[in-house]
C-alpha positions in Angstrom: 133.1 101.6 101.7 130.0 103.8 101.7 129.5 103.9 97.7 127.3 106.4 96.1 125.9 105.1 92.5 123.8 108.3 89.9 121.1 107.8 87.8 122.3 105.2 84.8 122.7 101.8 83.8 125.4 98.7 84.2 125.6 95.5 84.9 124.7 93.2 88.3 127.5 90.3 88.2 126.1 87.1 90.3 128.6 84.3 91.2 126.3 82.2 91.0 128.4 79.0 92.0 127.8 76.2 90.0 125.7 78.3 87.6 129.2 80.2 86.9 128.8 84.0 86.4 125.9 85.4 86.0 125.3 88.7 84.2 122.1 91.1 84.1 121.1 94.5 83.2 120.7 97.0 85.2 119.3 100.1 85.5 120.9 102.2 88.7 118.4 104.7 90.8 120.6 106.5 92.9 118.7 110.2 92.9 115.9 110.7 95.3 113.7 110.7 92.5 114.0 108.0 90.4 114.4 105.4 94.1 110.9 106.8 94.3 109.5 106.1 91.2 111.5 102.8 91.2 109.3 100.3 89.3 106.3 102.4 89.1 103.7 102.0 86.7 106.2 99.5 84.7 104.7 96.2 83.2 108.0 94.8 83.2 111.7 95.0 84.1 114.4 93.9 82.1 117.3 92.9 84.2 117.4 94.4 87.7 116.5 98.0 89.2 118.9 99.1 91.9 117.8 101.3 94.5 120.5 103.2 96.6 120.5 103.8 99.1 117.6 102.0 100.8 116.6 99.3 102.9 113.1 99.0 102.5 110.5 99.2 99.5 106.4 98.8 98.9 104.8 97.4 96.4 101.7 99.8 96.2 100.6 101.0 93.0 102.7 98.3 91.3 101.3 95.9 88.6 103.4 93.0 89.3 105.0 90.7 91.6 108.6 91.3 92.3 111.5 90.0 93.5 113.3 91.9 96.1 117.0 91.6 97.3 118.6 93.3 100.2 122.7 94.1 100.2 124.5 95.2 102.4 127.5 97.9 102.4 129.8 95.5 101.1 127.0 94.2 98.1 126.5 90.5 100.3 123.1 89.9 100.2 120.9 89.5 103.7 117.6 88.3 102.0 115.6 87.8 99.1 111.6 88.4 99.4 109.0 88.2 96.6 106.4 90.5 97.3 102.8 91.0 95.6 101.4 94.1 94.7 100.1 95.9 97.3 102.9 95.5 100.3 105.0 97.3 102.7 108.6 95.5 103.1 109.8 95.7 106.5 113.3 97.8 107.3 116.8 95.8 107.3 118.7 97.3 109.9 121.7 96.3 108.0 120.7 96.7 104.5 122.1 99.8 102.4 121.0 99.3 98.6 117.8 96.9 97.4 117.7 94.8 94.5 114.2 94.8 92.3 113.7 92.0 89.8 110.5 90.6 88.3 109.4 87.7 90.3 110.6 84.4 89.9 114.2 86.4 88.3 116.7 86.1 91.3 116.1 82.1 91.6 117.2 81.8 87.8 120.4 84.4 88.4 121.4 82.3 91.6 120.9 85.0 93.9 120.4 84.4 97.3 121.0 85.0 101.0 124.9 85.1 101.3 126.1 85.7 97.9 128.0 88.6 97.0 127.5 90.9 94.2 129.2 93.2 91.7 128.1 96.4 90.1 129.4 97.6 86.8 128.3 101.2 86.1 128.6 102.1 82.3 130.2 105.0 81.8 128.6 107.8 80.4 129.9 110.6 77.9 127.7 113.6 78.4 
């Protein structure tokens, strides 16, 4: 089920539980480059970045707080940090994609330790 995602945008669909369904933006970084650059220099993120595949970010050089959510190979998430500028995240052994929100996001979408996710990549005419 090893899933390979390029460069683009779609949607990250939460079951949220009671909260029903839960749909946010998302902007896919599956090149070498862009899971480097990942949030970057950015004021703000609408929706979610996706980073795969990875299992471990930092926060240097960033200019906000963010949430961060680890999935593993079959999208279930293992656990949600907030991390302040300035940090190195520790490895999931099990983790193959990461999740990057502002902080304070993943709360509101009902994402947390446990749930399972759904990506919907947009399809591009080139």
């Amino acid at each position: 089920m090893a899933r390979r995602w390029r460069d683009g945008w779609g949607t990250l669909v939460v079951e949220a539980g009671e909260r029903g369904v839960v749909e946010v933006p998302l902007e896919i970084a599956g090149s070498y480059r862009a899971r480097t650059k990942g949030l970057l220099g950015r004021e703000s993120v609408d929706g979610a970045l996706l980073l795969s595949p990875a299992n471990s970010v930092h926060t240097f050089r960033m200019r906000m707080p963010i949430d961060v959510a680890y999935l593993d190979r079959r999208l279930r998430v293992i656990a949600v940090r907030t991390m302040p500028p300035g940090r190195l995240g520790r490895p999931r052994l099990r983790a193959r994609h990461v999740l990057e929100a502002e902080a304070g996001a993943m709360a509101g979408w009902g994402l947390r330790a446990g749930v399972r996710v759904v990506i919907e990549t947009a399809t591009l005419h080139g």
